[in-house]
C-alpha positions as CSV (number, residue, x, y, z in Angstrom):
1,X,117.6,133.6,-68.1
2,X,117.6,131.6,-71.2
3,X,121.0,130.1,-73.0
4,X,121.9,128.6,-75.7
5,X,124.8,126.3,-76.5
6,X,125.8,126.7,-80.7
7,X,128.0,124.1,-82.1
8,X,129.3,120.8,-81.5
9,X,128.6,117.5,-79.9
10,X,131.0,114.4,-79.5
11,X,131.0,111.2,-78.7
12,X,134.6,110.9,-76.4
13,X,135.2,106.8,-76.8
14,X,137.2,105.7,-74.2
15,X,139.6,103.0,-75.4
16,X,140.6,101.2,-72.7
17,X,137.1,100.6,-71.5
18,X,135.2,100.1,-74.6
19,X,132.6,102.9,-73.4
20,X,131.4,106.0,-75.3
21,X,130.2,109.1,-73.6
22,X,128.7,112.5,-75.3
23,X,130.0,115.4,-75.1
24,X,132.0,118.4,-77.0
25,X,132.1,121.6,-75.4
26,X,128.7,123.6,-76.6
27,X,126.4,120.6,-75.9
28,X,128.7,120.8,-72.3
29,X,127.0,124.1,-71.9
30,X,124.3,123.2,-72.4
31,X,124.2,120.2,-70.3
32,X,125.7,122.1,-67.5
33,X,123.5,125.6,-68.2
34,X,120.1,123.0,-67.3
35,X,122.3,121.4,-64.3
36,X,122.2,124.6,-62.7
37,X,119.1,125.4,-63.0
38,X,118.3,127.5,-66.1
39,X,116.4,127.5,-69.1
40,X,119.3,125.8,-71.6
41,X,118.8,124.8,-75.1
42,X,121.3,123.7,-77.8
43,X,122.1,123.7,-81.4
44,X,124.1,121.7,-84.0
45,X,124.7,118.9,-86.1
46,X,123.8,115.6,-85.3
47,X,125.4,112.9,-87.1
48,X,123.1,109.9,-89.1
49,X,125.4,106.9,-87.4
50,X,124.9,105.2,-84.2
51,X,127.3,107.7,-82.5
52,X,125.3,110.8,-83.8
53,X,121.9,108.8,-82.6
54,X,123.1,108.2,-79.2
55,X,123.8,111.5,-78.2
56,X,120.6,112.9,-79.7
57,X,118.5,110.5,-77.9
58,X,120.3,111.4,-74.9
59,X,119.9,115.8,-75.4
60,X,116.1,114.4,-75.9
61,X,116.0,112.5,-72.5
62,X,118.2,115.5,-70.2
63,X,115.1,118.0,-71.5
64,X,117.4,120.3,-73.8
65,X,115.2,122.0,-76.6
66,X,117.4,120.9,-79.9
67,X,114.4,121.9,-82.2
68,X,116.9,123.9,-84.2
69,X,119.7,121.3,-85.1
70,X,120.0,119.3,-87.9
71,X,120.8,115.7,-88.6
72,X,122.8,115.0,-91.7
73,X,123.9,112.2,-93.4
74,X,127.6,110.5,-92.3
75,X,129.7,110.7,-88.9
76,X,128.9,112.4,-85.9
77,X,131.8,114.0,-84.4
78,X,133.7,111.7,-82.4
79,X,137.4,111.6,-80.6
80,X,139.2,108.4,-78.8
81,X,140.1,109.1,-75.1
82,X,142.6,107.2,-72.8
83,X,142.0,108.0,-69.0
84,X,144.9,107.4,-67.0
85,X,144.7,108.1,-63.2
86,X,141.2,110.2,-63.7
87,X,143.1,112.3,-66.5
88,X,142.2,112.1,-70.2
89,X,144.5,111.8,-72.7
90,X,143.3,112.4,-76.2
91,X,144.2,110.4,-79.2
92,X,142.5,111.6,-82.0
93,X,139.0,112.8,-83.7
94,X,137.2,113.1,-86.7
95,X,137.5,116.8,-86.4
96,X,133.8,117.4,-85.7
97,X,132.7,115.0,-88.4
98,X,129.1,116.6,-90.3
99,X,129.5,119.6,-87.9
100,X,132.8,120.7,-89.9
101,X,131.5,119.2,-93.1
102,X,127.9,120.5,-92.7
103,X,128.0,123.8,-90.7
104,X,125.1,125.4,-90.2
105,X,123.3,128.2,-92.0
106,X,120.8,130.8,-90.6
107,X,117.5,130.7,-91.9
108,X,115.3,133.8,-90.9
109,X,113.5,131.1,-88.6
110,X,117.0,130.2,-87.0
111,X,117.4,133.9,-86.5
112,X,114.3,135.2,-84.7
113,X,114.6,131.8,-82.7
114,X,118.4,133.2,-81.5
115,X,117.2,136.4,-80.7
116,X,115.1,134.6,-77.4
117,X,118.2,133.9,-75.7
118,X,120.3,135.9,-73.3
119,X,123.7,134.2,-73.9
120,X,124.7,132.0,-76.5
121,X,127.8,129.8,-76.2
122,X,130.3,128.6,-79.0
123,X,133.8,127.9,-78.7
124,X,136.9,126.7,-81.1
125,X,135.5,123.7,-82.0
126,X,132.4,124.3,-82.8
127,X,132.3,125.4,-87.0
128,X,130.4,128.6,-86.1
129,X,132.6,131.3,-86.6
130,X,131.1,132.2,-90.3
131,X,127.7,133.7,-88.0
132,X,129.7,135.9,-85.4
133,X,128.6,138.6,-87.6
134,X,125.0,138.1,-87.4
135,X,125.3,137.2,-83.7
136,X,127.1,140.0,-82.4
137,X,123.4,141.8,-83.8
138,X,121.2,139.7,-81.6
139,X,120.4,141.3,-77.8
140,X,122.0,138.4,-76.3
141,X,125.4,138.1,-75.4
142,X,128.3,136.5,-76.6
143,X,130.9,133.4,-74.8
144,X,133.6,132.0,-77.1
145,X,135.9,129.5,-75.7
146,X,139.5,129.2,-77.3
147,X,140.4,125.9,-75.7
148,X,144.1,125.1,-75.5
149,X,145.0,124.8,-79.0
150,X,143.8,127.8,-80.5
151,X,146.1,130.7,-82.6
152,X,146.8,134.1,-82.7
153,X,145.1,134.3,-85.6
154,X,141.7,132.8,-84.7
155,X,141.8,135.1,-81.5
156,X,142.4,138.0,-83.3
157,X,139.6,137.1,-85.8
158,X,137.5,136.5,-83.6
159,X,137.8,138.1,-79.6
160,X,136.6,141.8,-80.7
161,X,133.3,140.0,-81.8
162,X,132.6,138.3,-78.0
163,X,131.7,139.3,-74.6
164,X,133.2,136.5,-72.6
165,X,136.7,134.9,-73.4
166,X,137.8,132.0,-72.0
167,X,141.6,130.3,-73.2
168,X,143.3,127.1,-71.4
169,X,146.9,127.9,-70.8
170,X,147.9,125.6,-68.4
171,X,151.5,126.1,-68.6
172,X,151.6,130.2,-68.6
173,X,152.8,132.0,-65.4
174,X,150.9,134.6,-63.7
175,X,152.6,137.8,-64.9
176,X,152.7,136.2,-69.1
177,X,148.9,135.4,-68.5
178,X,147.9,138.9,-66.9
179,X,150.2,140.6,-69.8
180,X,147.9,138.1,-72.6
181,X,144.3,139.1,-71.2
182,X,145.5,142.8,-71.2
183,X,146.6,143.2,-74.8
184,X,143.8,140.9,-76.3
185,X,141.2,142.7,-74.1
186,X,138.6,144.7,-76.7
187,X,136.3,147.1,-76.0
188,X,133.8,144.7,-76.7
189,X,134.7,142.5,-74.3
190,X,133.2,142.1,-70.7
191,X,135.4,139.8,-69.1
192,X,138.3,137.6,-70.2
193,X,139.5,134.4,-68.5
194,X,142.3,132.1,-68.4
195,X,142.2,128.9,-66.5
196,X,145.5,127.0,-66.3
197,X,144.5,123.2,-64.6
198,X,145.4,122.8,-61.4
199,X,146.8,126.3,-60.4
200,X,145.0,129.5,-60.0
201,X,142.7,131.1,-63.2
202,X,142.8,134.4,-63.4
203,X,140.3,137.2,-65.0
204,X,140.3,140.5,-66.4
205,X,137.3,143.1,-67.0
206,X,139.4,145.5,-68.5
207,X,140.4,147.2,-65.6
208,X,141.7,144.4,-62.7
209,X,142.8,141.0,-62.5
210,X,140.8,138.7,-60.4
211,X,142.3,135.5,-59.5
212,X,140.9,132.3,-58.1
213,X,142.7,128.9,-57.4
214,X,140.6,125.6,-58.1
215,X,138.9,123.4,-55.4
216,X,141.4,120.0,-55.6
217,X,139.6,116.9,-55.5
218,X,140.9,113.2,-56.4
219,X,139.6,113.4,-59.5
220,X,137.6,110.4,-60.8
221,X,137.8,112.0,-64.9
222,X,138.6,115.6,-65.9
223,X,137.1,115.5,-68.7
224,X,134.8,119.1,-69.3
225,X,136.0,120.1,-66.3
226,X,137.0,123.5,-67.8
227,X,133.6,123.6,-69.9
228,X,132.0,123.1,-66.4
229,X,133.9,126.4,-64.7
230,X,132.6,128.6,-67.5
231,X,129.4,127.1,-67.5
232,X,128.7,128.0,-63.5
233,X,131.4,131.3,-64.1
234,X,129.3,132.5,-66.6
235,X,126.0,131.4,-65.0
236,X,126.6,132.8,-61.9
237,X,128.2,136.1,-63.1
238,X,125.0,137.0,-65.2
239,X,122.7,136.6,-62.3
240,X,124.5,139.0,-60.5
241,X,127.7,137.3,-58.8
242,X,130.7,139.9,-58.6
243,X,133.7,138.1,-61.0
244,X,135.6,136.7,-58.0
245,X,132.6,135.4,-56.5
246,X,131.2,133.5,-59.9
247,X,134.9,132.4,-60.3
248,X,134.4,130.4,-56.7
249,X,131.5,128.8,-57.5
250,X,132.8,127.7,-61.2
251,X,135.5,126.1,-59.0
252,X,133.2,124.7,-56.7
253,X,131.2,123.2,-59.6
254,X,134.2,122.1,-61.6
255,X,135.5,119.8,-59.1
256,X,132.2,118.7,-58.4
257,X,132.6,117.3,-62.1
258,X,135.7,116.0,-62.2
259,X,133.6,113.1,-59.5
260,X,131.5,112.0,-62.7
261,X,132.5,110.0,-65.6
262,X,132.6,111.1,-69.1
263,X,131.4,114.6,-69.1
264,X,128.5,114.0,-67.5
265,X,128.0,110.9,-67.2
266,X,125.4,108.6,-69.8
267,X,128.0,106.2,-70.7
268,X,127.6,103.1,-73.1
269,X,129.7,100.4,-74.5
270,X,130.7,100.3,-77.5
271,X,132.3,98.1,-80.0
């Protein structure tokens, strides 16, 4: 299996301890994809600052193949973090920084590159949405992730174009969440999941609900802790895990990250 993570990167600078970590959910993925064992690769923007350097030298030294992205002149994208008993708290961003201001165009190269990969992440954040056209062509299939912030709107632009859905609705009850995976499921779609923090997530292939509560550990940070469950979900479930099953060990593997700093780990001060 070979995937690809398409879209941001972030430095998440944690205020009250003066120490930077990358992240951003599609270089997550792919952090996450290679973690497990597969053959993970990523493209995006990096950033010309000290930020945008950092976390490229870092995708060099994990092994992802980034031979795709670009580096462009100004900010890499960047948020400030508070963590307060192992929870993050966000307090701002530069809204992606080059990878809103610069996002990236296909060249034919680009495009016979994509067409290697099985499965090719992106999510809310990551200024792709302009090549869901020319990626729903490819062979490979598709994972979006909404986030927690995302609107009506976006989804309906956006969900009929996917394979794999997953939204953060940590405050939605079991019957509203059930009723919101049934009237945005598409025939497109192969399986659609909401994860809701601490109680149970719950998926839909278009013809049953499947739902899974998370492994509780004292977490040390939460941060990607929801990019980690669709990483190992979706990892699992296309090497031939039944849902409930690849749900399980995305659990499993999610609280297994919540034990790490930062995202996943590579942490640095800075000032």
């Amino acid at each position: 299996m070979k995937v690809l993570a398409l879209g941001d990167n972030v430095v998440d600078k944690y205020v009250n301890y003066k120490l930077m970590y990358p992240g951003g959910n599609a270089l997550n993925f792919a952090v996450f994809s290679k973690k497990l064992g597969v053959d993970s690769s990523f493209m995006g923007v990096f950033g010309t600052d000290k930020e945008g350097q950092y976390v490229k030298k870092v995708v060099e030294e994990i092994g992802l193949d980034n031979s795709h992205s670009r580096l462009v002149e100004g900010e890499n994208g960047c948020a400030r973090v508070e963590i307060k008993d192992g929870d993050r708290i966000f307090l701002g961003s530069n809204e992606g920084g080059v990878t809103q201001t610069n996002p990236i165009r296909l060249s034919a190269e680009d495009k016979d590159y994509l067409k290697t990969f099985d499965l090719i992440h992106m999510g809310l954040y990551s200024h792709v949405n302009h090549l869901l056209p020319v990626l729903k062509e490819l062979p490979g299939k598709i994972s979006y992730d909404f986030s927690d912030d995302f609107t009506e709107a976006e989804v309906q632009k956006t969900i009929a174009a996917v394979n794999f859905g997953f939204f953060s609705m940590s405050d939605e009850n079991d019957e509203d969440a059930k009723q919101f995976l049934h009237e945005h499921f598409t025939g497109n779609n192969e399986v659609l999941v909401i994860t809701r923090g601490a109680n149970s997530a719950i998926a839909y292939d278009g013809q049953r609900f499947y739902e899974v509560v998370p492994v509780l550990k004292e977490p040390v940070d939460t941060m990607a802790a929801g990019d980690s469950f669709l990483t190992a979900f979706l990892i699992n479930y296309l090497s031939g895990d039944d849902i409930s099953t690849a749900m399980k060990k995305g659990n499993d593997f999610a609280g297994d990250s919540c034990l790490i700093e930062g995202s996943f780990g590579y942490g640095v001060s800075y000032e």
